[in-house]
C-alpha positions in Angstrom: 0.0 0.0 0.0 1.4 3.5 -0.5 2.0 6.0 2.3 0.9 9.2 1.1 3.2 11.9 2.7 2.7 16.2 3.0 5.9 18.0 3.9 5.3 21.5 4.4 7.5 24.6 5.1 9.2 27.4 3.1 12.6 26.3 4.4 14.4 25.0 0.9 15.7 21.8 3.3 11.6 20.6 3.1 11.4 20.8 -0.6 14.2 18.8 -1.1 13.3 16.3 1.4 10.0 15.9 -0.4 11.8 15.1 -3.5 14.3 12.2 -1.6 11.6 10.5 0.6 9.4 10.2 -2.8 8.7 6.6 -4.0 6.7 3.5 -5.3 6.3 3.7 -1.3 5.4 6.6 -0.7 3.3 9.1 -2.8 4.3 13.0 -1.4 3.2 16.5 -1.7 5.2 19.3 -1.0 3.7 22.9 0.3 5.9 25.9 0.2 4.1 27.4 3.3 4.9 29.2 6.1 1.4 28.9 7.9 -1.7 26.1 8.3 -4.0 28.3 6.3 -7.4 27.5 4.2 -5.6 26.0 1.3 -3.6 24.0 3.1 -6.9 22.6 5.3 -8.4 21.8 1.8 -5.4 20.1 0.5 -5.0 17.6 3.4 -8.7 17.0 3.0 -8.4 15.8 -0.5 -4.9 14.1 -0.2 -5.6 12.5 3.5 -2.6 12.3 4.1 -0.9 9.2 6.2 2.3 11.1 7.4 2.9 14.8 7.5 6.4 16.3 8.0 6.2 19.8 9.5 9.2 22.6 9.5 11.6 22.6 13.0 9.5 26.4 13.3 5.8 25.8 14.3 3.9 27.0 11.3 1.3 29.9 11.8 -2.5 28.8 12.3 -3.9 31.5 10.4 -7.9 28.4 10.2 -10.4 28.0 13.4 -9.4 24.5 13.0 -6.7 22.2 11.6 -8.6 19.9 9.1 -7.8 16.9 7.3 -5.2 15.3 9.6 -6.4 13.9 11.9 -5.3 10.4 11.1 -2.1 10.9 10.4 1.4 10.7 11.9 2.9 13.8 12.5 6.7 14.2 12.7 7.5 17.9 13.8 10.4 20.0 15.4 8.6 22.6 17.5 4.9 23.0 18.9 3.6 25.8 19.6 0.6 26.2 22.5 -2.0 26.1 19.5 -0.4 23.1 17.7 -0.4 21.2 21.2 -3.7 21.5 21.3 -4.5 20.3 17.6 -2.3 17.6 17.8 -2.9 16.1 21.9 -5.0 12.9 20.4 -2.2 12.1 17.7 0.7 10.2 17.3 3.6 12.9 17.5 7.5 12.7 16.2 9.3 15.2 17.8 12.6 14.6 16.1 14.1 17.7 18.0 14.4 15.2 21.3 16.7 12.6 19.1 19.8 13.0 19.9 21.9 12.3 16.9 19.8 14.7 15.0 19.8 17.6 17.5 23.9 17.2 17.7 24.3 16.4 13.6 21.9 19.6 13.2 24.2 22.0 15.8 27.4 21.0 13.6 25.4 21.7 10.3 24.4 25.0 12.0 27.8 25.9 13.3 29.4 25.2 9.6 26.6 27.3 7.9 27.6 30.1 10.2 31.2 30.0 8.5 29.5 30.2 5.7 28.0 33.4 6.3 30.6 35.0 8.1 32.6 34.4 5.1 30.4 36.6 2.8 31.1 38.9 5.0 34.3 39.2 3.4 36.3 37.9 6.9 38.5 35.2 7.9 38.5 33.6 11.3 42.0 33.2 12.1 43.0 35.0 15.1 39.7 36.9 15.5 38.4 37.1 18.7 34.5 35.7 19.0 32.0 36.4 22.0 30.0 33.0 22.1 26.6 33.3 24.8 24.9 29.9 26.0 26.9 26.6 26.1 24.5 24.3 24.7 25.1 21.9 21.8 24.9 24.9 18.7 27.3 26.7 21.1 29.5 23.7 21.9 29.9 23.2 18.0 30.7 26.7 16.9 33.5 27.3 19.4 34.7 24.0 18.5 34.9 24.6 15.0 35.9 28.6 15.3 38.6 27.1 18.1 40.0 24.5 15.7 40.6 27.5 13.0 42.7 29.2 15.4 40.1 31.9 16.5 39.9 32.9 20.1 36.9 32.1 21.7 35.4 33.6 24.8 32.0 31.9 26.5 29.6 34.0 28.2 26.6 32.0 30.2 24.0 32.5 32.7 24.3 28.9 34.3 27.1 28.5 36.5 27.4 24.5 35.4 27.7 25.3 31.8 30.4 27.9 32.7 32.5 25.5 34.5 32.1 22.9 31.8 33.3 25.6 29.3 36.6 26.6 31.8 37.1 22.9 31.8 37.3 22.5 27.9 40.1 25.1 28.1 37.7 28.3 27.0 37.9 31.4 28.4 34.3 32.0 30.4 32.6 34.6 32.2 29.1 34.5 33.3 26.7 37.1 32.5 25.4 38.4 35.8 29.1 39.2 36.2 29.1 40.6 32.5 33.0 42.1 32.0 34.0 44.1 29.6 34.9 42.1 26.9 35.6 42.6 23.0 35.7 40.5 19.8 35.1 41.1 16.1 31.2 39.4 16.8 29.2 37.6 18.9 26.9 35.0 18.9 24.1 34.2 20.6 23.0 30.6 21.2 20.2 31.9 24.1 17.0 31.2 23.1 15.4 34.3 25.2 15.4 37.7 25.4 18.7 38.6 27.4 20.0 41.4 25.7 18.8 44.8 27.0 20.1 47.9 25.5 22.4 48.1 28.6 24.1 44.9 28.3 24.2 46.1 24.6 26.4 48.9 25.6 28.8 46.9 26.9 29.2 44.4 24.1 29.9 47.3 21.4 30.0 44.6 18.2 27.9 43.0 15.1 25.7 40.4 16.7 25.2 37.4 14.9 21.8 35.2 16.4 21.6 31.7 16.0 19.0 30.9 18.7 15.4 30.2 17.6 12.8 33.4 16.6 12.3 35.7 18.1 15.7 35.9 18.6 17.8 37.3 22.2 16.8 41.0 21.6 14.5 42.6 23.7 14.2 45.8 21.0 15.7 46.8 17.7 19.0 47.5 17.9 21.7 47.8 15.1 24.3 45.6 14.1 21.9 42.8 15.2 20.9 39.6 12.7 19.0 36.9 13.5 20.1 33.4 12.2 17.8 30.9 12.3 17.4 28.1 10.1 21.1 28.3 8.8 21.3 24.7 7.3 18.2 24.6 5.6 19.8 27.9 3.8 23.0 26.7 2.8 23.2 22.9 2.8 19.4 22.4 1.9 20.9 18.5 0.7 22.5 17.9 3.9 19.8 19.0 6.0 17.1 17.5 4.5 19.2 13.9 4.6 19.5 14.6 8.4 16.3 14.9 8.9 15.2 12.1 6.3 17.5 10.0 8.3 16.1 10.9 11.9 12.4 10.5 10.2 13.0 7.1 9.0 15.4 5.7 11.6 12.3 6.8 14.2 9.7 4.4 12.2 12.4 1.6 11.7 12.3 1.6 15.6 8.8 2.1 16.3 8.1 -1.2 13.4 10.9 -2.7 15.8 9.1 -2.3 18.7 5.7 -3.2 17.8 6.8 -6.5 16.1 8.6 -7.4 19.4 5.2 -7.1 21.1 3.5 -9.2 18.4 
């Protein structure tokens, strides 16, 4: 029997999944969408769809009521409070809690920021980068900037992830005890809005924002760029195979599992 699949999302990495999980398997529609609006409610009601892929960036709800999947398996990166509630009787993928993906993702995002930095017209060596937050992205950027002979200072709020960065060999600060520091950029891994226009004063240099939307600002400020969804932007092929690959391995395990209770 074929699976018919929907991926939506206007990040280029979900059209070209569309295109590489397509076979005699698996019939799929692609939707270059950045919200669940009317079209895309009629849509799932004609295709009924079996599986639906959704962006890592909850989609929009812009419909009373999200029509036309309610059979199907949903594999998604983030909920929002609305799709939670559209989605509580479903079975759910959340492939941002697998592991290898999250960590294969942060090393994808971490070489896409090279990527960018480099059309700025700037090399890395011997530059001196501000990195806030110590989580995986964070981990993976310094890693990489470190191994290109940058200098790279860590700036945290938890005093764990600030020991773990003096451990590593990093020089670290944490933020309630914000120094002054300088450095060609800095980038923020935070996924909240830390940076006030005071701390802003202190930290006089382009900022570069790889946490999620809405980004670490708590107001417009200049020399500020927010980042997200690096890999889908410049290695659309390798991003979509990461996330074919953490789809796919997820139902290989599930099949696993149910035939072991057969």
């Amino acid at each position: 029997m074929t699976e018919r699949w929907l991926v939506v999302g206007a990040d280029e990495r979900m059209k070209v999944l569309a295109r590489s999980v397509a076979s005699e398997e698996r019939t799929v529609f692609y939707k270059n969408k950045t919200s669940w609006d009317a079209e895309l409610n009629a849509t799932a009601l004609e295709f009924h769809p079996d599986v639906i892929v959704l962006p890592i960036q909850p989609l929009k709800i812009d419909v009373q009521a999200v029509l036309g999947i309610q059979q199907a398996l949903v594999h998604v990166g983030k909920l929002s409070p609305e799709w939670e509630v559209f989605l509580k009787k479903q079975t759910v993928h959340r492939y941002l809690q697998q592991e290898a993906f999250i960590w294969q993702n942060a090393a994808l995002t971490a070489e896409a920021f090279l990527a960018y930095f480099y059309e700025r017209k700037q090399a890395v060596r011997h530059k001196r980068f501000i990195i806030t937050g110590f989580g995986r992205v964070a981990k993976m950027t310094a890693h990489m900037l470190k191994s290109m002979q940058a200098d790279v200072v860590i700036l945290v709020r938890s005093v764990t992830q600030h020991c773990e960065a003096l451990a590593l060999g990093y020089e670290s600060y944490l933020l309630d005890e914000l120094p002054h520091v300088e450095g060609i950029a800095l980038i923020n891994t935070i996924p909240a809005k830390w940076l006030t226009p005071a701390i802003r004063e202190q930290l006089l240099m382009p900022i570069y924002d790889l946490a999620s939307a809405p980004g670490c600002v708590t107001e417009d400020m200049e020399q500020y760029e927010l980042l997200a969804g690096l890999p889908g932007k410049y290695f659309s092929t390798d991003a979509a195979n990461l996330l074919k690959t953490a789809i796919l391995d997820w139902r290989a395990e599930q099949c696993l599992k149910e035939n072991a209770l057969d």
